[in-house]
C-alpha positions in Angstrom: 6.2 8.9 -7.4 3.1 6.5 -7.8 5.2 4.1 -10.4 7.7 3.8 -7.1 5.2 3.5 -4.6 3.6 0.6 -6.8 7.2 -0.9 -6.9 7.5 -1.0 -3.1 4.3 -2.2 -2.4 5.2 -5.0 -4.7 7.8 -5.8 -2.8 5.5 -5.4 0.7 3.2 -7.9 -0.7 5.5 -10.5 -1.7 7.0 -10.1 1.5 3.8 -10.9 3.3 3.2 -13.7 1.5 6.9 -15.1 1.6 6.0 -14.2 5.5 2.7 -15.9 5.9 2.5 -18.7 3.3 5.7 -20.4 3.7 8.3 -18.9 6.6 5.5 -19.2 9.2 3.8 -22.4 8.4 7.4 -23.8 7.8 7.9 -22.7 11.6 4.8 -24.2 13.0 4.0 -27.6 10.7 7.8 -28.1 10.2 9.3 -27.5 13.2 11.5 -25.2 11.1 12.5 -21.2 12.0 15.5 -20.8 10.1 13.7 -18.5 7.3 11.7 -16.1 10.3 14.3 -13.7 10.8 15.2 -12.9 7.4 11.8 -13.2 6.1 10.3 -11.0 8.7 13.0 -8.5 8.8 12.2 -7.9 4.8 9.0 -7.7 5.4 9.5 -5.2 8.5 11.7 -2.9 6.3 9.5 -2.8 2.7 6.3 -2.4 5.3 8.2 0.8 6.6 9.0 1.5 3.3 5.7 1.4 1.8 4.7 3.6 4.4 7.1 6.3 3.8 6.6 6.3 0.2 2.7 6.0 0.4 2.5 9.9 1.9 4.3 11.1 -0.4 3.0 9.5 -3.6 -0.7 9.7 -2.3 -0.3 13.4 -1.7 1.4 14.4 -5.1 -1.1 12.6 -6.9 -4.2 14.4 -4.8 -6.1 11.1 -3.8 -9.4 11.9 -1.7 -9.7 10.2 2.0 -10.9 7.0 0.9 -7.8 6.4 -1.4 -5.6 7.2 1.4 -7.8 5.1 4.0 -7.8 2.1 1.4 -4.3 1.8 0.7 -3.2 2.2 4.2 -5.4 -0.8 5.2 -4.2 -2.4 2.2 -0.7 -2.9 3.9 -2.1 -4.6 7.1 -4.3 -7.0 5.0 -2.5 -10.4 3.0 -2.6 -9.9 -0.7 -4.0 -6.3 0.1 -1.4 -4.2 -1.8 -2.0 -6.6 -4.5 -6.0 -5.7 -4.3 -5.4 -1.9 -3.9 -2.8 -1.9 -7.2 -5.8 -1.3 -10.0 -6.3 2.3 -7.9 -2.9 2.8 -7.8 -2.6 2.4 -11.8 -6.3 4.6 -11.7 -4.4 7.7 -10.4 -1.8 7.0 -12.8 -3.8 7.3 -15.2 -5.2 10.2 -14.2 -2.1 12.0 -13.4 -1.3 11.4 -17.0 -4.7 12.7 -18.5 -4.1 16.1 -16.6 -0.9 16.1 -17.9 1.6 15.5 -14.9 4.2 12.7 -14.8 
């Protein structure tokens, strides 16, 4: 469950930053909205998704209140999901050395 968490939260942060680093400031220095709907729709539906798959994948793998706290936060903050990755792969690992998949 943690490799597919990792997968969508991939996707949530190159979403925000296809979002925030060229569909908005295309809008507001261009004069250009045309990418804002489908940009922020993606974005709307892998933020969902990371959400839905984050409960899930943080539970199975037994994470302790500051893993859950930290990876939720991660998905409001740009580039966060890309910060909170290297504890994503540290429960991976650790999944692995007690011997669960």
């Amino acid at each position: 469950m943690l490799k597919l968490f990792r997968l969508v939260a991939l996707v949530e942060g190159v979403t925000t930053i296809a979002l925030f680093f060229v569909a908005m400031p295309m809008k507001h220095l261009l004069g250009n909205p045309v990418l804002i709907p489908s940009t922020g729709m993606a974005h709307g539906l892998a933020f969902i998704a990371y959400v839905l798959v984050m409960i899930p994948a943080l539970a199975s793998s037994r994470a302790d209140g500051w893993g859950w706290l930290r990876t939720a936060l991660a998905a409001l903050v740009p580039l966060g999901t890309f910060i909170n990755d290297s504890y994503l792969k540290r429960l991976q690992r650790r999944r692995r050395a007690l011997g669960f998949l």
